[in-house]
C-alpha positions, 0 to 999 in steps of 0.5 A: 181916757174918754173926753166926750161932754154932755150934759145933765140935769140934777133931779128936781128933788134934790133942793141947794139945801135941807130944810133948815131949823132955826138955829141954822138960817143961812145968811143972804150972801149964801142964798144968793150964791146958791141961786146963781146960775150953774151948769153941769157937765161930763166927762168919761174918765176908763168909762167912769162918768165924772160930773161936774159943776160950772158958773161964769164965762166958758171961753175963760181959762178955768179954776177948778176946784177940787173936794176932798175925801168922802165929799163933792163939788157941792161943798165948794158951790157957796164959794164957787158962785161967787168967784171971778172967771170961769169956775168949775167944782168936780166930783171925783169918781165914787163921790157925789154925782159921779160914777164909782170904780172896782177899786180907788187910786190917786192915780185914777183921781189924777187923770179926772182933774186933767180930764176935765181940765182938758174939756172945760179950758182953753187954756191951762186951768188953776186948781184949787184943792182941798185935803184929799183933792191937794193930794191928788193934785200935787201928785198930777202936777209932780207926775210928768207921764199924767200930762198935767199942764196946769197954770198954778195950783193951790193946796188947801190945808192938804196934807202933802207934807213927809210929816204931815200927821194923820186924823185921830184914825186914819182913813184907810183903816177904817172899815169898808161896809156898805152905808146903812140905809135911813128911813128918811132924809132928816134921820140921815143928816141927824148922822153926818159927821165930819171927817175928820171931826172937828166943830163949825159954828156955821151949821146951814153950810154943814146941814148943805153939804149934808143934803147934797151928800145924799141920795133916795133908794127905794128903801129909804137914804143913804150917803152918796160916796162910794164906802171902799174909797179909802180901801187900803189892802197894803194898809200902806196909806197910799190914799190918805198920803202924798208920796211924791216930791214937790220939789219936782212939781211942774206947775207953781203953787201955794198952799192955804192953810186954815189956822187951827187946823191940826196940819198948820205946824207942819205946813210952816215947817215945810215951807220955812226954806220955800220963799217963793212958795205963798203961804197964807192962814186963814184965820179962825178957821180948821181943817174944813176950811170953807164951812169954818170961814167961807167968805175969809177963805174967799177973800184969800182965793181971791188975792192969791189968784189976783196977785200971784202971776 
């Protein structure tokens, strides 16, 4: 595992946001959040660049944040900036800004959060992760050999339950093709989709996550993620699944959950004989937690980490 951190600088085309229409003009609350001042950074994970995001004091303990499947740090800045302390977003490798590998595992995953924990903390860091992200966090903190040390992580609607249901099609038996090419950036972001679906009333938050999923090539557009990402030859799900014991974690934690989401049931269920786990909801809101309710999501982040020791 490399460690060394450098910086770089996000091309000046790549905007906080599309170009917005009129049905999805973002509120002030948001704008501002997008122009606080953020940093960026790097680690080299098995010689793979994993880039990251950063707002507030550095010579804090850090809260990193982690996105899930097929997504990026940039889906966590509207929060991020406006969150206390030192706060870190990161791209995991085949998303975002970050460099892409032969082949995916959560173990891999794994070792970038610790990677980049070690370099922007201090101390141990709090993680926040969300869906793909709580799985690969719950198996860092559950694997004593990956030298996780985290002060307290927080699963955000991540499905690390035995019965956690699957979405209406399981990622990993999708099929793995390279991403088709869009002659410009608005026939583009006509085509994301969330994954797994579901509707958002907030479209200036889904139309920025879908900028910044983006990327120019000489031919035209296309989607940032690495295709072969969810690539399962075993077709055993070990992606899209946690198949540790969290009963074993080393680390404390809470899990957040959004209310309509399709793994809520199972959460509650999971977590009836937990009393010292925190379990919270938020309301009104899916799986996509931060685009159905960014500021609710905020709220709760905010008390959990402030209340919970």
């Amino acid at each position: 595992m490399d460690a060394t951190t450098a910086h770089f600088q996000v091309a000046p085309e790549y905007r906080d946001r599309a170009p917005g229409t009129e049905n999805s003009v973002p509120p002030a609350w948001f704008s501002a959040a997008l122009r606080r001042e953020r940093r960026t950074g790097e680690v080299r994970v098995d010689g793979v660049p994993i880039r990251f995001l950063s707002w507030g004091d550095p010579r804090e303990p850090a809260t990193i944040l982690v996105h899930g499947g097929a997504a990026h740090a940039m889906w966590w800045a509207p929060v991020a900036a406006r969150l206390d302390g030192h706060v870190v977003a990161l791209d995991l490798s085949g998303h975002g800004r970050s460099g892409h590998r032969p082949g995916y595992s959560i173990e891999h995953w794994a070792k970038e959060i610790i990677a980049v924990a070690r370099s922007v903390s201090g101390g141990p860091a709090t993680i926040v992760a969300h869906s793909l992200g709580g799985i690969v966090a719950s198996h860092a903190m559950s694997h004593t050999g990956l030298g996780a040390r985290f002060h307290r992580v927080v699963l955000l609607d991540a499905p690390v339950w035995p019965d956690a249901p699957a979405p209406e099609k399981p990622l990993s038996d999708r099929e793995v093709r390279p991403h088709r090419s869009y002659a410009t950036a608005a026939e583009a972001l006509g085509r994301f989709r969330l994954v797994p679906s579901q509707p958002c009333a907030n479209d200036f938050y889904v139309e920025h996550i879908a900028w910044h999923s983006l990327a120019p090539f000489e031919e035209g557009w296309r989607w940032r993620f690495d295709p072969r990402i969810f690539a399962d030859p075993d077709g055993d799900h070990r992606i899209t699944r946690f198949e540790g014991d969290l009963d074993r974690a080393k680390s404390p934690f809470a899990v957040v959950m959004g209310e309509r989401s399709y793994l809520s049931h199972g959460a509650r269920a999971a977590l009836a004989n937990r009393p010292g786990t925190p379990l919270c909801f938020v309301p009104d809101a899916a799986h996509h937690v931060m685009l159905d309710q960014p500021l609710a999501l905020l709220a709760v982040i905010r008390d959990l980490l402030g209340s919970w020791p």
